[in-house]
Rosetta silent file (secondary structure, phi, psi, omega in degrees, C-alpha in Angstrom):
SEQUENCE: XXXXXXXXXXXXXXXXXXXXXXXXXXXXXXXXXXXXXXXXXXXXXXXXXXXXXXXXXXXXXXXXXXXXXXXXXXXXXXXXXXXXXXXXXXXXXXXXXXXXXXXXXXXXXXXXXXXXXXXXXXXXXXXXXXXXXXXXXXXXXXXXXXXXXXXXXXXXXXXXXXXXXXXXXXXXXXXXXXXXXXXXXXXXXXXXXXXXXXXXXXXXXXXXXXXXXXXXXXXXXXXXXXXXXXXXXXXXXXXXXXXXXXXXXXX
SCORE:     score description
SCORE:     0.000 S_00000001
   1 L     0.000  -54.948  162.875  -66.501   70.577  -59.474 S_00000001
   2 E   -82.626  177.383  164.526  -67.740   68.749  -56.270 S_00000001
   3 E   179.905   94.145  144.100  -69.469   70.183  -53.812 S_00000001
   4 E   -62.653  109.452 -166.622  -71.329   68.408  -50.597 S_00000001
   5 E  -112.227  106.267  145.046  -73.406   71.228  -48.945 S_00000001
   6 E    52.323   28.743 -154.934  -74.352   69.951  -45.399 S_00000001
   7 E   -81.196  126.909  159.524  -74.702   66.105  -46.650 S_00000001
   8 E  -137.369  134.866 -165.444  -76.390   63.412  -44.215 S_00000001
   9 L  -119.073  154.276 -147.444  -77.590   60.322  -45.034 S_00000001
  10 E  -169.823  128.379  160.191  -79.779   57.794  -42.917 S_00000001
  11 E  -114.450   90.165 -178.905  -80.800   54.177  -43.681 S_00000001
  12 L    68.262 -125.487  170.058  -83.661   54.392  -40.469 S_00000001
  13 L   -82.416   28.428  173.703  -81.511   54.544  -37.338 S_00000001
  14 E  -130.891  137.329  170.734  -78.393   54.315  -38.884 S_00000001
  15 E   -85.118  160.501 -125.592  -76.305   56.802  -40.163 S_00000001
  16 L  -175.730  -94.234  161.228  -73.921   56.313  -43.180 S_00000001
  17 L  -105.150  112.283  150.298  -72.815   59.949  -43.492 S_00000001
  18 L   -42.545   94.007  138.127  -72.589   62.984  -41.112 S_00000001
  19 L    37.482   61.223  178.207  -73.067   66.526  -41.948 S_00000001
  20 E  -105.291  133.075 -172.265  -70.390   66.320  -44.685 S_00000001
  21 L  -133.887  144.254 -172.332  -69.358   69.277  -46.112 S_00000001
  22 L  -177.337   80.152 -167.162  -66.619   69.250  -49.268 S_00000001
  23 L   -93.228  153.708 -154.486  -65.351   70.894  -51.984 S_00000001
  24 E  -143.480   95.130  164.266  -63.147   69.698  -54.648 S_00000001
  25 L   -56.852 -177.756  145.964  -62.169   71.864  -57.724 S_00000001
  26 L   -55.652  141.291  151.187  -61.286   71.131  -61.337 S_00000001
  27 L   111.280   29.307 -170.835  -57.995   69.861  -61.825 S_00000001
  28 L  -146.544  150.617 -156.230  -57.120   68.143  -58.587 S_00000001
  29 E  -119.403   96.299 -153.480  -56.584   64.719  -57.690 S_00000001
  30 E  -121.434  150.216 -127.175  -58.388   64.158  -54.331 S_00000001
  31 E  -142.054  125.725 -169.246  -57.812   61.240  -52.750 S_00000001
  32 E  -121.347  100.086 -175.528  -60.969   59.474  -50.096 S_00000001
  33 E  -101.117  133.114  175.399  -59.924   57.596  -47.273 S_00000001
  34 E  -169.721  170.729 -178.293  -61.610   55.749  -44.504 S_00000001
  35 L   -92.623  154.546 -173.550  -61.857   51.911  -42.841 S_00000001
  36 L   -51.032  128.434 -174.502  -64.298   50.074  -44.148 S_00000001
  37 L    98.185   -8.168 -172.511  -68.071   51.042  -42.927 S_00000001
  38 L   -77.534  -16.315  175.283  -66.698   54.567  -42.437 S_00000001
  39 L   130.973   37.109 -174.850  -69.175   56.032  -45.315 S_00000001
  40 L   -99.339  -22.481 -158.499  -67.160   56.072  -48.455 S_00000001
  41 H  -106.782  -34.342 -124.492  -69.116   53.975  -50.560 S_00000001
  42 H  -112.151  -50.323 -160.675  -71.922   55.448  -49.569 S_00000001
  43 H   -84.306  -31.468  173.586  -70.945   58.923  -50.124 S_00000001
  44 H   -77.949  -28.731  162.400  -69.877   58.091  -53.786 S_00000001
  45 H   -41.968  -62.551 -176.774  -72.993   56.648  -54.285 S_00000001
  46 H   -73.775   -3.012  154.153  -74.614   60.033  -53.807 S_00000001
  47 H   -50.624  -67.471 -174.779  -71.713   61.573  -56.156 S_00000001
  48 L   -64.755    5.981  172.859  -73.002   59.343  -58.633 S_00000001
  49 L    74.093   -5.172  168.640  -76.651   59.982  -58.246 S_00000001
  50 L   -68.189  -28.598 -168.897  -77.584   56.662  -56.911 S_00000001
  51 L  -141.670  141.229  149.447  -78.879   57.504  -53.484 S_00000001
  52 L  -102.959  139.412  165.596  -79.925   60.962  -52.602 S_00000001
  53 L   -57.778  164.403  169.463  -79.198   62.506  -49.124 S_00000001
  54 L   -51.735  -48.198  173.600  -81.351   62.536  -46.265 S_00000001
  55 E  -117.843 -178.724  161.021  -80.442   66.249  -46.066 S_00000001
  56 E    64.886 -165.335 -140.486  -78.297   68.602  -48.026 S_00000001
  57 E  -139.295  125.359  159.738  -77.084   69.078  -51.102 S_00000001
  58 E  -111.167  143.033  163.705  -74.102   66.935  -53.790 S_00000001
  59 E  -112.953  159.192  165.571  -73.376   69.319  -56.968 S_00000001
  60 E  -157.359  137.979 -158.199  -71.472   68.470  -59.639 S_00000001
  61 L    -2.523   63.757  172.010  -70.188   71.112  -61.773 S_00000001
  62 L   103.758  -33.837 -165.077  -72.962   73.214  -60.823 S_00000001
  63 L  -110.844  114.459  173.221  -75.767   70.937  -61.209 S_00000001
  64 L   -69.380  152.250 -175.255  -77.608   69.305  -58.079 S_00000001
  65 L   -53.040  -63.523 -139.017  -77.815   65.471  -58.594 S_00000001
  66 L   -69.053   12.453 -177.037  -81.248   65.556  -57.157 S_00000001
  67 L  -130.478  -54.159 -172.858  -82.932   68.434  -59.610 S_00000001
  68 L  -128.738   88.936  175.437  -80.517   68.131  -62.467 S_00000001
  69 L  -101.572    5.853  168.623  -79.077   64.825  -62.263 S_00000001
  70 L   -77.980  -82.071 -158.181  -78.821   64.332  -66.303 S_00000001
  71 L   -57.763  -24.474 -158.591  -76.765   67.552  -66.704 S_00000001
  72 L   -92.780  -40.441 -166.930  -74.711   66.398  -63.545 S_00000001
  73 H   -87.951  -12.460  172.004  -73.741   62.392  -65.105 S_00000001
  74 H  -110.431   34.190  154.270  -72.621   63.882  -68.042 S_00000001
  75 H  -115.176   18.778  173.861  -69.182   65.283  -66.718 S_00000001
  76 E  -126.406  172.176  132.036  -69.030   62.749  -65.161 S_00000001
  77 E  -129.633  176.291 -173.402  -67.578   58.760  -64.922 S_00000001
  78 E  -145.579  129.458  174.261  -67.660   56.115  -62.323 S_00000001
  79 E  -119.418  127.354 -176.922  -64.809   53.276  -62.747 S_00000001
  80 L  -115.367  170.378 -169.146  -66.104   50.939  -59.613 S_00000001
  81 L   -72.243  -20.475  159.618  -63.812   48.469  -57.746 S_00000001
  82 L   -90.815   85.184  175.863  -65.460   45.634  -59.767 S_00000001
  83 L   -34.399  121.460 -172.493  -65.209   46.024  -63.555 S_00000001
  84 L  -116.461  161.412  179.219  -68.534   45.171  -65.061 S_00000001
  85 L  -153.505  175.821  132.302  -68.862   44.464  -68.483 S_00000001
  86 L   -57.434   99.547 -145.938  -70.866   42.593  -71.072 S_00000001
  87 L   -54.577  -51.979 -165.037  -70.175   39.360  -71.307 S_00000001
  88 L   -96.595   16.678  162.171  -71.393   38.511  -74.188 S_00000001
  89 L   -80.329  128.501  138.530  -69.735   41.812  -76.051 S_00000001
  90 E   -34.041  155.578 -163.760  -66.638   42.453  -77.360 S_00000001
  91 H   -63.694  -34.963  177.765  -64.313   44.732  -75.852 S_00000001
  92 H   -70.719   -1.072  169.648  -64.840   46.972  -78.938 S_00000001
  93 H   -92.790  -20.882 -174.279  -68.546   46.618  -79.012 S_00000001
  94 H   -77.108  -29.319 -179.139  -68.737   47.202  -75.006 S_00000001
  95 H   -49.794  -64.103 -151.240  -66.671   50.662  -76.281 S_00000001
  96 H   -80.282  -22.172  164.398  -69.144   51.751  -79.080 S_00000001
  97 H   -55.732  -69.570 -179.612  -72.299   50.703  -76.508 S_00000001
  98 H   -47.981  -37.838  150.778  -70.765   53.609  -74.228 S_00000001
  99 H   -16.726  -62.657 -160.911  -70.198   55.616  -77.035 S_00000001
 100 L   -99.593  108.231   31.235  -73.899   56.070  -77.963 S_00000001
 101 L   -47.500  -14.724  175.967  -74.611   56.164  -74.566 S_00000001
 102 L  -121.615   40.749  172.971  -73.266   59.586  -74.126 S_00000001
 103 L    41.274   49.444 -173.745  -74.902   60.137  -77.358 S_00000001
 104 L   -75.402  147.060  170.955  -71.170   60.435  -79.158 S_00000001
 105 L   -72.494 -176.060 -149.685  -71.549   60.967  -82.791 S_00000001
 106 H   -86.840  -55.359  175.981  -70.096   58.006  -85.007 S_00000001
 107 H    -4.869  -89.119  176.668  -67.179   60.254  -85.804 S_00000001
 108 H   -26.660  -67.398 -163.867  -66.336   61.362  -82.429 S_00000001
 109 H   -54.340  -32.745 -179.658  -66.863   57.586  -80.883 S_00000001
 110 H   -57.031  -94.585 -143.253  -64.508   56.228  -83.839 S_00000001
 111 H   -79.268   22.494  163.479  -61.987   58.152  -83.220 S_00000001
 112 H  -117.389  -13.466 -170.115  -61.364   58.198  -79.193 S_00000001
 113 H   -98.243  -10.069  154.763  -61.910   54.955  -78.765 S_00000001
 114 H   -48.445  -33.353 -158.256  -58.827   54.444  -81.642 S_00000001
 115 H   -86.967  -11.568 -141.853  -57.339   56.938  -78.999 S_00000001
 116 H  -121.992  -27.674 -167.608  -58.442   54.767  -75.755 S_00000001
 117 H  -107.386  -25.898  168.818  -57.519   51.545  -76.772 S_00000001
 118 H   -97.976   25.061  166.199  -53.871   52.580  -77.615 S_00000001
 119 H   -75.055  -78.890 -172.850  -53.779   54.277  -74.453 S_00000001
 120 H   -77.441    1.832  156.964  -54.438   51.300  -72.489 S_00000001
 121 L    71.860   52.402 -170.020  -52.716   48.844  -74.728 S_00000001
 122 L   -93.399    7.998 -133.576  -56.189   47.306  -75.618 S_00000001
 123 L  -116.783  -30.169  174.315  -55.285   45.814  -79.220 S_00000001
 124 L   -85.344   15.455  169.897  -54.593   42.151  -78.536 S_00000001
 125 L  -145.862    3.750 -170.879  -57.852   41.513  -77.029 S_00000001
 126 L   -39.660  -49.268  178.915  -60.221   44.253  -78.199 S_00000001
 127 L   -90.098   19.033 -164.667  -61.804   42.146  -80.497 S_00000001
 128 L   -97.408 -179.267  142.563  -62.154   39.081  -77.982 S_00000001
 129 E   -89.296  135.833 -156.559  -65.063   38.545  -75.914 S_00000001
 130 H   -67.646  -15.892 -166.405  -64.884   40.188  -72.442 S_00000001
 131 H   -84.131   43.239  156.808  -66.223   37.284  -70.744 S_00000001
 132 H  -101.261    3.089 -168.171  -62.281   35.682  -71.485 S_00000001
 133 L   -76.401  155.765  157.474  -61.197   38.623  -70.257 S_00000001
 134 L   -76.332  175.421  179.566  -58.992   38.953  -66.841 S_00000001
 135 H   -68.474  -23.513  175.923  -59.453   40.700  -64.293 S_00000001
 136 H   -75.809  -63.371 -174.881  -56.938   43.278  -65.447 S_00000001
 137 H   -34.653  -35.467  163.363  -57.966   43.400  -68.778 S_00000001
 138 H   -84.578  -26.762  157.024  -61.104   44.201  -67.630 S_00000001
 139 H   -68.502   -4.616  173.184  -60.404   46.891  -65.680 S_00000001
 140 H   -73.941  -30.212  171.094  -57.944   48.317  -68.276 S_00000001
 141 H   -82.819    2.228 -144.185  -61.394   48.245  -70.492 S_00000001
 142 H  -131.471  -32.847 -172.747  -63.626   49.586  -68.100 S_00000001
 143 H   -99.132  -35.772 -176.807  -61.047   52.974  -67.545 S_00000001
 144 H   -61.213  -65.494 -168.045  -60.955   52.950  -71.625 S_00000001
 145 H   -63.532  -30.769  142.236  -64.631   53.005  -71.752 S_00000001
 146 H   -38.543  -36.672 -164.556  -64.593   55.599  -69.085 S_00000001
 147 H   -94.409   -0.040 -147.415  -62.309   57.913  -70.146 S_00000001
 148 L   -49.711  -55.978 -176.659  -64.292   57.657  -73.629 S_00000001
 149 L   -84.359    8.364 -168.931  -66.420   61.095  -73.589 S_00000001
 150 L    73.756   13.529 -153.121  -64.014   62.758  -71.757 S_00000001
 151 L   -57.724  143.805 -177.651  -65.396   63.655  -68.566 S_00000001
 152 L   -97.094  -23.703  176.903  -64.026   66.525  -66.474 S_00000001
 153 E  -110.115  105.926  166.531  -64.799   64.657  -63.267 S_00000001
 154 E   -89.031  142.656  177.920  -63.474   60.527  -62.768 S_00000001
 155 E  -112.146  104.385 -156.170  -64.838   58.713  -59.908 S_00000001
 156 E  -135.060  113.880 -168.481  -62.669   55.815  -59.181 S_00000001
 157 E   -93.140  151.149 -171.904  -62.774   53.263  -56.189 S_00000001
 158 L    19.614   64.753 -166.837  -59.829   51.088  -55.923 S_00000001
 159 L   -56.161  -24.611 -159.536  -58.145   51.558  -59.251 S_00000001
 160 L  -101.394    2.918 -161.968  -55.300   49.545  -58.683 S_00000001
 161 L   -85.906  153.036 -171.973  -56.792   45.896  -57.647 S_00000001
 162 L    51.265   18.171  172.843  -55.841   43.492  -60.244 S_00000001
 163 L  -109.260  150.354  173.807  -53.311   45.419  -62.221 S_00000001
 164 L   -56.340  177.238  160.812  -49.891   44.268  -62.898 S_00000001
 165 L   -95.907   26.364  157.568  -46.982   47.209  -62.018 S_00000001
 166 L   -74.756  -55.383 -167.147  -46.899   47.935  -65.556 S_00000001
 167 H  -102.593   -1.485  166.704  -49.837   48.770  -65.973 S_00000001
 168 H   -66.672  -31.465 -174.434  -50.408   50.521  -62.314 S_00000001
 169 H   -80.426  -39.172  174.778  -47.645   53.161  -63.815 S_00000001
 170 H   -38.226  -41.558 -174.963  -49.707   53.338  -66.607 S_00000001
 171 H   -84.416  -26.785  167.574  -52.934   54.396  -64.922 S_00000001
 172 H   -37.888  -65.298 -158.567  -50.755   56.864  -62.588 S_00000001
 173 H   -58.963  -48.240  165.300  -49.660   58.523  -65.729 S_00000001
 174 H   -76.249  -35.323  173.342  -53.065   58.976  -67.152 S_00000001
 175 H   -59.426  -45.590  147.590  -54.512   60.110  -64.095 S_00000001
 176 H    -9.195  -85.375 -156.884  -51.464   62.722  -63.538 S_00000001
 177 H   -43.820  -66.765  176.645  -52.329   63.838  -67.328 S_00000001
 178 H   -52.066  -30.082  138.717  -56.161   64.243  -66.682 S_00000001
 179 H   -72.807  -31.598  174.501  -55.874   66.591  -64.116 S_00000001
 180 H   -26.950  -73.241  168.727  -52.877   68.632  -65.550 S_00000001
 181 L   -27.453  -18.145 -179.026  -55.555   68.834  -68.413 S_00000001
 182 L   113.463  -17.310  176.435  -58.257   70.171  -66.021 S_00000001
 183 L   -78.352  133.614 -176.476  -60.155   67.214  -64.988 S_00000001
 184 E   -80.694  151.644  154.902  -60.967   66.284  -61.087 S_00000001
 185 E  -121.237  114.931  177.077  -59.904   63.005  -60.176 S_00000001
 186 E  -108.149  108.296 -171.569  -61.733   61.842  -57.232 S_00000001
 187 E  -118.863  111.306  149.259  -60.066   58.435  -55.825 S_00000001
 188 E   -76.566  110.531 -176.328  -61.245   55.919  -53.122 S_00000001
 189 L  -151.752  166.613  153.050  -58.907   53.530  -51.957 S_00000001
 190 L  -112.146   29.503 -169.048  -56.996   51.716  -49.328 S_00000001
 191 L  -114.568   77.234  160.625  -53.594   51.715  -51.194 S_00000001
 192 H   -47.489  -55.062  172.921  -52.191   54.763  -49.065 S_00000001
 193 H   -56.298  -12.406 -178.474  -49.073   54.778  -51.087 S_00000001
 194 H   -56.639  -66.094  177.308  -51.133   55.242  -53.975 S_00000001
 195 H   -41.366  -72.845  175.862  -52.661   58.211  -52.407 S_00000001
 196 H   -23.028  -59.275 -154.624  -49.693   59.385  -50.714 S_00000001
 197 H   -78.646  -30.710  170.949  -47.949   59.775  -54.278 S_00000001
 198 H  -124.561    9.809 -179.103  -50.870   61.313  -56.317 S_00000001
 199 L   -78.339  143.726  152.860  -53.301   62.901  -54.243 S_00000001
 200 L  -119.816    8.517  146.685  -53.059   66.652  -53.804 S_00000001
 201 L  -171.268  126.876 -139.723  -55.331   66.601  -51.239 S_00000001
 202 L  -114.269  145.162 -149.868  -56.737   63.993  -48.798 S_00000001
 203 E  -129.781  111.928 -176.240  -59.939   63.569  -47.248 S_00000001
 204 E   -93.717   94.084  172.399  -60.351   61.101  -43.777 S_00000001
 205 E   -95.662  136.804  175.498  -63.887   59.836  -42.818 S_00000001
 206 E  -129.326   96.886  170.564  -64.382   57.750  -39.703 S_00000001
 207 L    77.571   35.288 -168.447  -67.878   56.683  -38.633 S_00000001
 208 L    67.908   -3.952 -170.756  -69.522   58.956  -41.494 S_00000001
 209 E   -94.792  171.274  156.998  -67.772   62.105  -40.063 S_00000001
 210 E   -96.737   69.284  176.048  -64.859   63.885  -42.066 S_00000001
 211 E   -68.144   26.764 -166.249  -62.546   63.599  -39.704 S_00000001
 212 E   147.615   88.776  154.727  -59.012   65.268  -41.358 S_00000001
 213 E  -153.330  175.545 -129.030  -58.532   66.727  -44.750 S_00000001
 214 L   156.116 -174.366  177.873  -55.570   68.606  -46.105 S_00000001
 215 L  -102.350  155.460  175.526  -52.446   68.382  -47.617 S_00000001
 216 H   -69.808  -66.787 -112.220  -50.306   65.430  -46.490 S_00000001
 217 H   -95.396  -33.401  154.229  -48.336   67.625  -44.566 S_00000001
 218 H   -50.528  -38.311 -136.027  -51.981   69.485  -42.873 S_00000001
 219 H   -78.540  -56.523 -146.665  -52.995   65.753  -42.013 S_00000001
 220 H   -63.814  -29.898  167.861  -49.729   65.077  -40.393 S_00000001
 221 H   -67.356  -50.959  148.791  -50.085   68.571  -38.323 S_00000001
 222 H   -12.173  -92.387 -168.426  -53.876   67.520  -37.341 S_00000001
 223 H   -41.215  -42.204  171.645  -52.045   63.709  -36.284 S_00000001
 224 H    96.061    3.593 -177.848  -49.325   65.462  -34.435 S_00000001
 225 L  -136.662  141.346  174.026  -46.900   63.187  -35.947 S_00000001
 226 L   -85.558   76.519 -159.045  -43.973   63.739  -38.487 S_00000001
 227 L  -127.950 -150.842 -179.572  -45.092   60.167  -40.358 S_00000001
 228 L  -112.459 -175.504  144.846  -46.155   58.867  -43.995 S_00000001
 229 H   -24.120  -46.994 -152.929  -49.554   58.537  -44.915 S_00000001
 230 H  -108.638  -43.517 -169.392  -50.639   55.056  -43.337 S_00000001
 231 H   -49.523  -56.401 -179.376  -48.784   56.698  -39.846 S_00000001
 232 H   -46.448  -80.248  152.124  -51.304   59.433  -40.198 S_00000001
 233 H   -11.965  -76.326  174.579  -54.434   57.675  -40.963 S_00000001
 234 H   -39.069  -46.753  179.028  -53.846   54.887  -38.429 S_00000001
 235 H   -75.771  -24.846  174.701  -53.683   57.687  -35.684 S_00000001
 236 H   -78.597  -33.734  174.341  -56.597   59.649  -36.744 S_00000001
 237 H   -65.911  -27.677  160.942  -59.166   56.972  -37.343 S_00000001
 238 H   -39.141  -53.595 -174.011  -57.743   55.175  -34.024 S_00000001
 239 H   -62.773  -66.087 -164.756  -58.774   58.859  -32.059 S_00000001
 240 H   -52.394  -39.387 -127.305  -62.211   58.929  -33.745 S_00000001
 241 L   -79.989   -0.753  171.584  -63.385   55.666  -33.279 S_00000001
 242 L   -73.985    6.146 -153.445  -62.974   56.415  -29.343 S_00000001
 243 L  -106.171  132.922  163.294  -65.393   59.032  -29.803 S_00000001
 244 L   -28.221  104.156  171.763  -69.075   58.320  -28.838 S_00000001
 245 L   -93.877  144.714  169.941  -71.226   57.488  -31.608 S_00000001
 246 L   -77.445  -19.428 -178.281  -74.755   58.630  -30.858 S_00000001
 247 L  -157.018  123.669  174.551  -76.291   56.018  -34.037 S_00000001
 248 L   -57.251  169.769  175.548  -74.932   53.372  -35.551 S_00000001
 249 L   -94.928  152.383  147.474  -73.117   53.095  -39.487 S_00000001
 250 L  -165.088  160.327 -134.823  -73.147   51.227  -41.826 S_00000001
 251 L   -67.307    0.000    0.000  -71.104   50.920  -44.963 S_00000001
């Protein structure tokens, strides 16, 4: 479903991402870790089609962003760490705007986002206007209006800021479902336990490089230590960052 062929990215003299190479099928729940500035944000950008690399090549089910970048956003969503919404919409009008954005027929749009809103337990506020909304509400609308068209790949940075631990099992549970179902889940975070518990495979960037990815239990052979998640991490990003950089990063 993904696929980074040989990616590097350059703002002038600074590098962002290194020569990243990375494949991800359908149905797995892949999980993108790094300290802040290491090139994560950066690199989901060019998932998403916002920035093209300097060099190389992002795919998405087949389709390069930078030739067929149409064919490529529409398997896909992006849930970002800030929920944006319309303000001046309702939640169910911010719904049926996404709707005909992915050209759903009236049918279609009707009846997922009936199925979307009692997923996420949207029905006491649906009809409000979002700007009264919290922050959890709005990110519970923002993964509704995502999940709307059905996308075989979600792209989702810090899913869990601002949810309650209700509704954190809740989003487990749908992510869980969507790949069983076939769908990639690609997740950026810094909630290691998160990771730990649903990734099924993890990916470590330090200083734009791809420094570790794996299985927890590769990572932990890589680290050399029998440790959790955050044990793991801490030692490999610790190792790179003694390593020379030749150009600076940036985020």
């Amino acid at each position: 479903m993904i696929e980074f062929q040989n990616v590097t990215k350059r703002y002038g003299t600074k590098t962002a991402v290194r020569d990243l190479n990375l494949s991800i099928p359908d149905g797995e729940v892949f999980a993108f870790l790094g300290p802040n500035g290491a090139g994560k944000t950066t690199s989901i950008k060019m998932m998403c089609g916002l920035l093209f690399p300097t060099s190389g090549t992002v795919s998405i089910g087949g389709f390069n962003l930078q030739t067929h970048g149409e064919h490529a956003r529409q398997l896909m969503s992006y849930v970002p760490d800030q929920p944006f919404l319309y303000e001046k919409l309702t939640g169910r009008e911010f719904l049926e705007f996404i709707a005909d954005l992915y050209g759903m027929s009236r049918e279609d749009g009707q009846r997922r986002m009936t199925e979307v809103i009692e997923l996420f337990s949207l029905q006491d506020f649906v009809n409000d206007l979002t700007e009264r909304y919290s922050h959890g509400m709005r990110q519970r609308t923002v993964f509704a209006a995502a999940l709307l068209h059905q996308p075989r790949l979600l792209i989702v940075d810090e899913p869990t800021v601002g949810l309650d631990p209700k509704s954190i099992r809740l989003l487990k549970d749908v992510l869980r479902n969507l790949a069983k179902n076939g769908a990639t889940i690609f997740l950026s975070t810094h909630s290691l336990d998160i990771a730990q518990e649903l990734a099924d495979r993890i990916g470590i960037v330090e200083h734009g490089r791809l420094i570790g990815m794996g299985t927890l239990d590769t990572l932990r052979k890589m680290a050399s230590i029998d440790g959790s998640l955050e044990d793991v991490f801490l030692k490999l990003t610790e190792e790179a960052a003694l390593d020379p950089k030749p150009e600076g990063v940036v985020p």
